[in-house]
DSSP file (Angstrom, degrees, kcal/mol; ACC not computed):
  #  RESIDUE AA STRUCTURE BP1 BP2  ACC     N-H-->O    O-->H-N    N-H-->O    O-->H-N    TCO  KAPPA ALPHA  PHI   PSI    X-CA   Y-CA   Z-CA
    1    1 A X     >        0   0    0      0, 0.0     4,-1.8     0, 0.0     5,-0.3   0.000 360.0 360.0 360.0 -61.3    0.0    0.0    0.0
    2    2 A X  H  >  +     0   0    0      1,-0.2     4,-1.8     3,-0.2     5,-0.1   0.840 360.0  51.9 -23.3 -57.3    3.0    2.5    1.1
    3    3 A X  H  > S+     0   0    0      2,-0.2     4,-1.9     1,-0.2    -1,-0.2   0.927 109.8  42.6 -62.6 -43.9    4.7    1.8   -2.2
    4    4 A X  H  > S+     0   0    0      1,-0.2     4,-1.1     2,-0.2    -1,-0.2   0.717 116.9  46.3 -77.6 -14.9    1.9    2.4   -4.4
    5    5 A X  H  X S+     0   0    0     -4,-1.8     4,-1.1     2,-0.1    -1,-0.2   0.778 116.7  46.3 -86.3 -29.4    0.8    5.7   -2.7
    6    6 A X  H  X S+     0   0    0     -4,-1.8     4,-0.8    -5,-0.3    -2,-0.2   0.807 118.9  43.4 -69.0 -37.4    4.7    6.7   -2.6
    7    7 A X  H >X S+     0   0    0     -4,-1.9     3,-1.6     2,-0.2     4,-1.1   0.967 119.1  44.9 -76.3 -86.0    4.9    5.5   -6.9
    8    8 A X  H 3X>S+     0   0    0     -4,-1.1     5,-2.6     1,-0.3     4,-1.3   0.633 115.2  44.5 -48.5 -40.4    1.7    7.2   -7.6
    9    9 A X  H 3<5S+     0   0    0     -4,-1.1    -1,-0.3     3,-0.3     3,-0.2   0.888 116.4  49.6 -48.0 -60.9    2.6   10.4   -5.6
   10   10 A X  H <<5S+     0   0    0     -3,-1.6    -1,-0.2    -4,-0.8    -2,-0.2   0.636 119.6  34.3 -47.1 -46.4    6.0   10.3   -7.2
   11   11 A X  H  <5S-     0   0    0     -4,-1.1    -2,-0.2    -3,-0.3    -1,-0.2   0.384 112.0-116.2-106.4  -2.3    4.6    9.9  -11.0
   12   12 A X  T  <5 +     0   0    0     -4,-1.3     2,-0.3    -5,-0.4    -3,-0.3   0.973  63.6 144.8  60.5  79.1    1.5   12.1  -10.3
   13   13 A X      < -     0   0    0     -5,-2.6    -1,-0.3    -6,-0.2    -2,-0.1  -0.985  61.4 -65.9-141.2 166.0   -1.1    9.6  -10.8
   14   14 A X     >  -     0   0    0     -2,-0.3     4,-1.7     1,-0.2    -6,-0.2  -0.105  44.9-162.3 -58.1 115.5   -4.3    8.9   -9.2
   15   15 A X  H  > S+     0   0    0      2,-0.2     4,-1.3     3,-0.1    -1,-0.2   0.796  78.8  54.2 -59.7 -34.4   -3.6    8.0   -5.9
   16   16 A X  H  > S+     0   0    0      2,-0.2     4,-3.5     1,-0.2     5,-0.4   0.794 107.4  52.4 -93.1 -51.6   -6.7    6.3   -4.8
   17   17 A X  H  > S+     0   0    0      1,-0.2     4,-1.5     2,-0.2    -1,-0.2   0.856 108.2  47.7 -72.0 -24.1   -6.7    4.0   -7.5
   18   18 A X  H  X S+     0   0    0     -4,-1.7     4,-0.6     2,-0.1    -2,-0.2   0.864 110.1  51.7 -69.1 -31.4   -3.4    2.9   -6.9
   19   19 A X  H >X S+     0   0    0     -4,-1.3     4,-0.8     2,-0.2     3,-0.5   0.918 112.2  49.5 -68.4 -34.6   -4.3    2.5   -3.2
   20   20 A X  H >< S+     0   0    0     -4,-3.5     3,-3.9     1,-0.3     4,-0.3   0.981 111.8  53.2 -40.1 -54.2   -7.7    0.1   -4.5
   21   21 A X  H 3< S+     0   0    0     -4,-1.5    -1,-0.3    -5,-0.4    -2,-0.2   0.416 104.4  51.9 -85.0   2.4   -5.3   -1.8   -6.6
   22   22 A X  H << S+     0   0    0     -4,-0.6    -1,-0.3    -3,-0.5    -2,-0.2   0.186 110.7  46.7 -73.3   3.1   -3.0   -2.5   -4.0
   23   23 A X  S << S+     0   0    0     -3,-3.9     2,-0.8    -4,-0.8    -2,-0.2   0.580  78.3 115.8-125.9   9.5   -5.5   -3.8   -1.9
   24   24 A X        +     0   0    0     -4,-0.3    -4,-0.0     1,-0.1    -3,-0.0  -0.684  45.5 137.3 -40.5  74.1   -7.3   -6.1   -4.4
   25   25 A X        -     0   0    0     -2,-0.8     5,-0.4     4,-0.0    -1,-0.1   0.260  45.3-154.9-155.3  57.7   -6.8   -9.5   -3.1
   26   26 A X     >  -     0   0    0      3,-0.2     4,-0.6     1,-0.2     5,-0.0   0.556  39.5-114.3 -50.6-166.0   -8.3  -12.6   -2.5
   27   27 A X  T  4 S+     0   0    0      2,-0.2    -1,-0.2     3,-0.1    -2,-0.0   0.096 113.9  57.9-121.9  12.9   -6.7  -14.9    0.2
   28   28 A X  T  > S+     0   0    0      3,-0.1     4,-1.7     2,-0.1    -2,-0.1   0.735 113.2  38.1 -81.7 -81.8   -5.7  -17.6   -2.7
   29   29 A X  H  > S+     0   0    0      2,-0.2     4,-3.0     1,-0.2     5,-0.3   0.842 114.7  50.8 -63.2 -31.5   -3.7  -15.1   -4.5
   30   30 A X  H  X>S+     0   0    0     -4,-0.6     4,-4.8    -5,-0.4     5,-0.5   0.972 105.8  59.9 -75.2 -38.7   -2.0  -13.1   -1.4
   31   31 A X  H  >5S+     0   0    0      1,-0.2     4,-0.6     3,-0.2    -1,-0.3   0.779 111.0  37.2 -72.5  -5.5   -1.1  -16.4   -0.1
   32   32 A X  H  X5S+     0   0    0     -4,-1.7     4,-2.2    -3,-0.3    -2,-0.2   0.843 118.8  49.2 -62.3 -52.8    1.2  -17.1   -3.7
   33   33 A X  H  <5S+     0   0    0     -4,-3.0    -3,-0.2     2,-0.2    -2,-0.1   0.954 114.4  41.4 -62.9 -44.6    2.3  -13.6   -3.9
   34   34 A X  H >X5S+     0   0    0     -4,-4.8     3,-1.0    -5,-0.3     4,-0.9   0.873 114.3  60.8 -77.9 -22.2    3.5  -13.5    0.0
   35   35 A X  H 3X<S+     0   0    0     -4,-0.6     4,-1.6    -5,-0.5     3,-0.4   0.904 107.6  42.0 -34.4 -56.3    4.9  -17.3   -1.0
   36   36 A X  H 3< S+     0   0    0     -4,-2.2    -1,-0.2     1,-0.2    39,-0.2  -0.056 111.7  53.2-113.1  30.6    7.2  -15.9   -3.5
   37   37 A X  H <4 S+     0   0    0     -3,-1.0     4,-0.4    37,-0.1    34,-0.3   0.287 113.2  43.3 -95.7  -7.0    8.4  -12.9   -1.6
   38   38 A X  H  X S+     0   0    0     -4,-0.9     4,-2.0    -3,-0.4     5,-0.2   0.881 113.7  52.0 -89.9 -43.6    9.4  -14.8    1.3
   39   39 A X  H  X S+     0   0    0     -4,-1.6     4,-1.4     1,-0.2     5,-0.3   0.895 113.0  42.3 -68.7 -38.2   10.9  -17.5   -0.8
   40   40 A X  H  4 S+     0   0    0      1,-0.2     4,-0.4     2,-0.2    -1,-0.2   0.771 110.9  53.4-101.5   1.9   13.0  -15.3   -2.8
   41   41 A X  H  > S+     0   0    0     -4,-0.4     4,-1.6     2,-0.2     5,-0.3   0.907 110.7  45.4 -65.3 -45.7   14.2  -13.1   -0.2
   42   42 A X  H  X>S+     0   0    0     -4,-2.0     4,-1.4     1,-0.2     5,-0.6   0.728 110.9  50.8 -67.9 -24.6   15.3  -15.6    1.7
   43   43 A X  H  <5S+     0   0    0     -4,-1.4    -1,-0.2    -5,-0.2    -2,-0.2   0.735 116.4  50.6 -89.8 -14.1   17.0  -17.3   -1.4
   44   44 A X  H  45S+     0   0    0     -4,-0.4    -2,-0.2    -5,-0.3    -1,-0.1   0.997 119.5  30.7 -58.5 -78.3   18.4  -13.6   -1.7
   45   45 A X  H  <5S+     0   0    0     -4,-1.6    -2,-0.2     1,-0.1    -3,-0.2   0.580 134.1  24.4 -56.3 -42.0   19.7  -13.2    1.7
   46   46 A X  T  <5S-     0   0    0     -4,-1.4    -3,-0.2    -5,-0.3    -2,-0.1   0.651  93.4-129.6-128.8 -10.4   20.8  -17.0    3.0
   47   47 A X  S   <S+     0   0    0     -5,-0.6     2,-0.1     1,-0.3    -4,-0.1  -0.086  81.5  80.5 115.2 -50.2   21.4  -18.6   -0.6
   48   48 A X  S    S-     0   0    0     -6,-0.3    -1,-0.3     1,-0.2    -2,-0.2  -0.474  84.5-105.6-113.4 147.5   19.2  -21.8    0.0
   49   49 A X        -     0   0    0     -2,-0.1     2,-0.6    -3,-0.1    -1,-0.2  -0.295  39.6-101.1 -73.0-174.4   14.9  -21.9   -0.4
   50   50 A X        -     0   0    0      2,-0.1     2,-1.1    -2,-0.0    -1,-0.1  -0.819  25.2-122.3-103.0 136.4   12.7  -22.1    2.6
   51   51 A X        +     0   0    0     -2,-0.6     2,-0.3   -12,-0.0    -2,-0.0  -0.657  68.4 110.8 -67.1  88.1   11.3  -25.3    3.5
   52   52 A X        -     0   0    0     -2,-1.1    -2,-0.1   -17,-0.0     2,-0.1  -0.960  56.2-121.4-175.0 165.2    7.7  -24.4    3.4
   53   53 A X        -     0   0    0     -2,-0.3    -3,-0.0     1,-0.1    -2,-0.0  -0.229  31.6-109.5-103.8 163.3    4.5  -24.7    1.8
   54   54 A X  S >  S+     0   0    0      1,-0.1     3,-1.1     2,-0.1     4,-0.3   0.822 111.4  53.0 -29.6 -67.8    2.2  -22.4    0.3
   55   55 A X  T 3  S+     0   0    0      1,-0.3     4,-0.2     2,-0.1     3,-0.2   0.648  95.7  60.8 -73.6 -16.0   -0.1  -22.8    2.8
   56   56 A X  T 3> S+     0   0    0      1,-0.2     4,-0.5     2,-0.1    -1,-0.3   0.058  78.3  83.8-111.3  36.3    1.6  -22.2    5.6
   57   57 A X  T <4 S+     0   0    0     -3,-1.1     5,-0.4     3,-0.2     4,-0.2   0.468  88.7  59.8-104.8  -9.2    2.9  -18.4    5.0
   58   58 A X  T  4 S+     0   0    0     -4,-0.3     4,-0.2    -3,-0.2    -2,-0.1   0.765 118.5  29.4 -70.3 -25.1   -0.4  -17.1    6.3
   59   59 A X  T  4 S+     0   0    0     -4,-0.2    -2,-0.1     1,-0.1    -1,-0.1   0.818 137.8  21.9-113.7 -10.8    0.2  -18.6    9.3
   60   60 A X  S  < S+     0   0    0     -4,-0.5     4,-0.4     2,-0.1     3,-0.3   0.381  98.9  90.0-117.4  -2.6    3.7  -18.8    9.8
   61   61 A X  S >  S+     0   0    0     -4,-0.2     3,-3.8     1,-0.2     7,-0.2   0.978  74.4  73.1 -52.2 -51.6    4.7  -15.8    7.3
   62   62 A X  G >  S+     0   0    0     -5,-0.4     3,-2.8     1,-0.3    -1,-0.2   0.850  96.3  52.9 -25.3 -66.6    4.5  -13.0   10.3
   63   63 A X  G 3  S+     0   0    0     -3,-0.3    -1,-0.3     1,-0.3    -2,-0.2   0.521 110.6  42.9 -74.5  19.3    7.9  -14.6   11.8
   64   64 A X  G <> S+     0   0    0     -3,-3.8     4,-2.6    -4,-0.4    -1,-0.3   0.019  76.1 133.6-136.0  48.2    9.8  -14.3    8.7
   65   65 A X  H <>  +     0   0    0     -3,-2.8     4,-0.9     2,-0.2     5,-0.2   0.697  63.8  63.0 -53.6 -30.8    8.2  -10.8    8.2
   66   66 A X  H  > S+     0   0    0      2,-0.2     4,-2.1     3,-0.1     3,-0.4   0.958 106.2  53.2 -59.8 -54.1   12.1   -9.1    7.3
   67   67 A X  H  > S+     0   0    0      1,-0.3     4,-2.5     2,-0.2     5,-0.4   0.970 111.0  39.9 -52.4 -70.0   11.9  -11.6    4.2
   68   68 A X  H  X S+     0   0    0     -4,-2.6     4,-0.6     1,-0.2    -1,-0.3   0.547 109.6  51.6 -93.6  13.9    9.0  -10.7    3.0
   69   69 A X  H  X S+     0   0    0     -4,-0.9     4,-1.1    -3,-0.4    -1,-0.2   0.667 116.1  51.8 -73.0 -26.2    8.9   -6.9    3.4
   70   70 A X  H  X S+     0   0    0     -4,-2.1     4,-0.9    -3,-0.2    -2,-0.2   0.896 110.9  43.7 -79.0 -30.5   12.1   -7.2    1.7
   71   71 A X  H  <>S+     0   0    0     -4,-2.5     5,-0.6   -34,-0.3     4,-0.3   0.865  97.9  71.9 -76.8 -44.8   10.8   -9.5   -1.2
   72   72 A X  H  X5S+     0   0    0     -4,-0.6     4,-3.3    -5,-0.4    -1,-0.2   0.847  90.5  58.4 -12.5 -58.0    7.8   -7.4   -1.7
   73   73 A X  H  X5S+     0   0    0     -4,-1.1     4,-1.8     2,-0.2     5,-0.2   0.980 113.1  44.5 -48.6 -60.0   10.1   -4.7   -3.3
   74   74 A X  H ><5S+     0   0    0     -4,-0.9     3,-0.8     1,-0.2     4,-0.3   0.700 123.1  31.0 -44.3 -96.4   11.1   -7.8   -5.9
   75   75 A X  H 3>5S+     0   0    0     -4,-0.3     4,-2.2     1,-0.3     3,-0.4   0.586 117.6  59.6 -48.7 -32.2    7.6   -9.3   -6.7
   76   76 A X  H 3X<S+     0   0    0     -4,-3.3     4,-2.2    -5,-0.6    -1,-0.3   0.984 111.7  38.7 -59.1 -59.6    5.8   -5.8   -6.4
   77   77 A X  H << S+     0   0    0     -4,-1.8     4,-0.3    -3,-0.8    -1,-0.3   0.166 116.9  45.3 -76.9  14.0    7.8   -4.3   -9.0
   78   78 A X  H  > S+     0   0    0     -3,-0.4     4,-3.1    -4,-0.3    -1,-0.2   0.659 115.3  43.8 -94.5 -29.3    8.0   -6.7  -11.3
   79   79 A X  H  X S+     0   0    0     -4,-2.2     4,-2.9     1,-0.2     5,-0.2   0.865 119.6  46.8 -69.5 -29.2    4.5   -7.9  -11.3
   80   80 A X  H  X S+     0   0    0     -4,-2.2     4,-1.4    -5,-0.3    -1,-0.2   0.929 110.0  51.2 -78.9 -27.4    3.4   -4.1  -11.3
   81   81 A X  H  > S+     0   0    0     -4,-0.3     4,-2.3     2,-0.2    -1,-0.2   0.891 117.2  45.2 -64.7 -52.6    5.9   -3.4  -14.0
   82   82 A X  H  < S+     0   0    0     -4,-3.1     4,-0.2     1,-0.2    -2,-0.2   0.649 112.2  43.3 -57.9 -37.6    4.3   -6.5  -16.0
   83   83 A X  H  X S+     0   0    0     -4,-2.9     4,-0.8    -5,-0.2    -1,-0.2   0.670 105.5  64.9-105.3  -3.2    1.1   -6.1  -15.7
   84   84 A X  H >X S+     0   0    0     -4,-1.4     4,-2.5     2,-0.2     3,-1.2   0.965 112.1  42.2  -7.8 -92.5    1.3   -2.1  -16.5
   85   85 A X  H 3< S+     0   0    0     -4,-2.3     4,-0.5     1,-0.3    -2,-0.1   0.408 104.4  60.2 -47.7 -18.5    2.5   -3.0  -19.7
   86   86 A X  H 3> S+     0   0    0     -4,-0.2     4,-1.2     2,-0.1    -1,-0.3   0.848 117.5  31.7 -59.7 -66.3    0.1   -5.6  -19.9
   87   87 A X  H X< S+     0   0    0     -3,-1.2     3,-9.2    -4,-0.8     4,-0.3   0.954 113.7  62.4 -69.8 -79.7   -2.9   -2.7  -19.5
   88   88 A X  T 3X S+     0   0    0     -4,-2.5     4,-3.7     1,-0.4     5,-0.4   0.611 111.4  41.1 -20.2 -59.5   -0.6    0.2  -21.5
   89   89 A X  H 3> S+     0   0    0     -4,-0.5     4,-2.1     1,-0.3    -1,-0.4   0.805 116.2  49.5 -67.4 -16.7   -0.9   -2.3  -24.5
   90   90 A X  H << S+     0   0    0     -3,-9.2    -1,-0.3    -4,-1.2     3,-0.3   0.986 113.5  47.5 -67.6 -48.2   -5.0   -3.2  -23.8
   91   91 A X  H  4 S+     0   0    0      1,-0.3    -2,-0.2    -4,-0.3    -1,-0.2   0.635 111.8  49.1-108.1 -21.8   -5.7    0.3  -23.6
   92   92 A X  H >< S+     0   0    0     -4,-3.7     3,-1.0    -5,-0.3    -1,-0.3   0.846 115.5  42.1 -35.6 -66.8   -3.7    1.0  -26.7
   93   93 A X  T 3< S+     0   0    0     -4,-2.1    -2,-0.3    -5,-0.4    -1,-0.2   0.333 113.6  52.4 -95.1  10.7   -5.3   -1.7  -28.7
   94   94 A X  T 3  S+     0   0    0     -4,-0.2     2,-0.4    -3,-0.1    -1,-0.2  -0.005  73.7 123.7-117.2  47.1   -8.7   -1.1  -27.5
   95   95 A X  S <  S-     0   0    0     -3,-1.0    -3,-0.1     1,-0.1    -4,-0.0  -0.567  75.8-101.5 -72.0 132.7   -8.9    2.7  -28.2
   96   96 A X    >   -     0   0    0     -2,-0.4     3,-1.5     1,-0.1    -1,-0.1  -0.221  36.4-120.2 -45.1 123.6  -12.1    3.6  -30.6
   97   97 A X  T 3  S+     0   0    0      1,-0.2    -1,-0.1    -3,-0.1    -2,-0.0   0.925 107.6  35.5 -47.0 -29.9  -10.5    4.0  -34.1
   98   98 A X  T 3  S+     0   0    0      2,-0.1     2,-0.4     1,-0.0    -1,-0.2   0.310  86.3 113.3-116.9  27.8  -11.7    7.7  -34.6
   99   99 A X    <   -     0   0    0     -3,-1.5    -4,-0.0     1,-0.0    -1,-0.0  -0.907  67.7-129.0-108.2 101.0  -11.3    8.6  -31.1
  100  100 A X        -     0   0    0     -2,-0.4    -4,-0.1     1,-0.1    -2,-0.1  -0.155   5.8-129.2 -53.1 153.6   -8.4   11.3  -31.0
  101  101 A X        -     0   0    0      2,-0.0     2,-0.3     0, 0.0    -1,-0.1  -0.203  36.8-175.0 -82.8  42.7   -5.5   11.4  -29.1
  102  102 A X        -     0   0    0      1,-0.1    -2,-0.0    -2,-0.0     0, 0.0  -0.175  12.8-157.5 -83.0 114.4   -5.6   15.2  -27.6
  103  103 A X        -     0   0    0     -2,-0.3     2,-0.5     1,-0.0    -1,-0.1  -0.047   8.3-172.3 -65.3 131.7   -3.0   16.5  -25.6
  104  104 A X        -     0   0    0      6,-0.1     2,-0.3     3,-0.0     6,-0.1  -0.999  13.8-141.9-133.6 155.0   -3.9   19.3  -23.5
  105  105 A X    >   -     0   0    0     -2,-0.5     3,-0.8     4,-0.1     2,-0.3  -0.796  36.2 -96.4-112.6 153.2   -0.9   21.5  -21.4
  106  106 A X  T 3  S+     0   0    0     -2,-0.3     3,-0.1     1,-0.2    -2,-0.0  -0.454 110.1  43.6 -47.3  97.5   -1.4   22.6  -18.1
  107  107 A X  T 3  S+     0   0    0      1,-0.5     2,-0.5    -2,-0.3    -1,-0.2  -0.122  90.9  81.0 144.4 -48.7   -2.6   26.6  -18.8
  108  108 A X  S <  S-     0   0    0     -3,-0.8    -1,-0.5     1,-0.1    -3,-0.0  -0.612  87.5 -95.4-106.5 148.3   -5.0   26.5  -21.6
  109  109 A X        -     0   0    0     -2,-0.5     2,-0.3    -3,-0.1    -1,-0.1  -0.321  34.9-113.8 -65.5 149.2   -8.7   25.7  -21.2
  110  110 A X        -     0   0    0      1,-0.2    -1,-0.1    -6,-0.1    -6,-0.1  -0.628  47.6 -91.6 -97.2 143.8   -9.7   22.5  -21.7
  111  111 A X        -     0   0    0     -2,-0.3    -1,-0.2     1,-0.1     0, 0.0   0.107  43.2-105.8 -35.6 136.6  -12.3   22.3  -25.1
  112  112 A X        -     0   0    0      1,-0.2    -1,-0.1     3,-0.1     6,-0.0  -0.309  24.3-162.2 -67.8 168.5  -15.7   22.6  -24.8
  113  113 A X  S    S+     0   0    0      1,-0.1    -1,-0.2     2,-0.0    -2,-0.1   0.587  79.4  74.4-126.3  11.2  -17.8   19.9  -25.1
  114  114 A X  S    S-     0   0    0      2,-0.1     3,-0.1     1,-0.0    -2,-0.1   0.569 104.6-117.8 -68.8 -12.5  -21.0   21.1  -25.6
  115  115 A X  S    S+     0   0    0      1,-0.4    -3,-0.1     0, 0.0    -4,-0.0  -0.211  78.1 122.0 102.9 -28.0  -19.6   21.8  -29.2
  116  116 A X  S    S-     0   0    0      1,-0.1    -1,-0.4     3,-0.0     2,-0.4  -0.003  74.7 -89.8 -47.9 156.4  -20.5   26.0  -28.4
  117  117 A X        -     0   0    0     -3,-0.1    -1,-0.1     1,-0.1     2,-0.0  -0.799  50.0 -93.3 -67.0 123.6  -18.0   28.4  -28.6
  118  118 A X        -     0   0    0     -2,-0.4     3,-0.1     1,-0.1    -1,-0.1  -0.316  42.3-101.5 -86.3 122.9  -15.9   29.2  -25.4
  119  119 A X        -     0   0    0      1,-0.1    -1,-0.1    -2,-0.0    -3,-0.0   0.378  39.4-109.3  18.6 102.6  -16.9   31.9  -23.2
  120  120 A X        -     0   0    0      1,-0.1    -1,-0.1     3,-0.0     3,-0.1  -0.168  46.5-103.5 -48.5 156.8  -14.6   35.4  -23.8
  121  121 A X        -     0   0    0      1,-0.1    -1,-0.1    -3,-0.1     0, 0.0  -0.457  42.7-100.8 -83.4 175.0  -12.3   35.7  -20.6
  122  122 A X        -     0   0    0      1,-0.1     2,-0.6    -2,-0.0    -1,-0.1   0.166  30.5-115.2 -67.1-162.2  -13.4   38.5  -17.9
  123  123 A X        -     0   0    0     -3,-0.1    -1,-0.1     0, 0.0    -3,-0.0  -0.988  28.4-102.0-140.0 145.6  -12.1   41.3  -17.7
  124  124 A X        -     0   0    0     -2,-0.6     2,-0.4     1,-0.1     0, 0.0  -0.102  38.7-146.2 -53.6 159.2  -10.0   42.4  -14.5
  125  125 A X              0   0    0     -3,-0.1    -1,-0.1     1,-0.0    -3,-0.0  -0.961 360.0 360.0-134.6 126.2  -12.4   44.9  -12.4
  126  126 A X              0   0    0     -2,-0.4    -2,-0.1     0, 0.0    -1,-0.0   0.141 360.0 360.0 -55.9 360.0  -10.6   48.0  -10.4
């Protein structure tokens, strides 16, 4: 959760949806992901795997808690990196064909969209 509020912060992106999508997780899948940060931290740090199951990092993961905050870093960013690039390329290939790209900068008003013309600015009052 830290990391992805810290990344999103960092890159300006919607914070809130990065916090959802880090917390998006069934108790199947967290026990795999926290499986294979423990394991390869440990294999990181001491050389050798851990003897242990799948199923038993929910209940025994807490004491090798150093391992897998430290593995997080590994599995977070690569899976987030992967499956990023995974969306980038959906959202790419399922853009509407005649749906422009339009860039807007930071300064100029954004187009209308009622199709009308936009509103003259004010004018300063003394």
């Amino acid at each position: 959760m830290w990391m992805a509020l810290g990344l999103a912060t960092a890159l300006r992106l919607n914070r809130l949806w990065a916090f959802l999508g880090s917390r998006i997780s069934t108790n199947v899948v967290l026990a795999w992901i926290a499986f294979s940060e423990i394991e390869l931290a440990h294999r990181a740090r001491t050389g050798e795997w851990m003897p242990m199951a799948p199923a038993d990092v929910l209940v025994h993961g807490w004491q090798l808690f150093g391992d897998w905050l430290f593995g997080a870093a590994f599995v977070g960013l690569t899976l987030g990196a992967l499956l990023g690039l995974v969306a980038y390329g959906l959202a790419r290939r399922w853009r509407p064909e005649g749906l422009p790209v339009m860039p807007h900068t930071p300064g100029e008003p954004p187009p209308p969209s009622s199709g009308s013309p936009p509103s003259a600015p004010r004018e300063p009052t003394s």
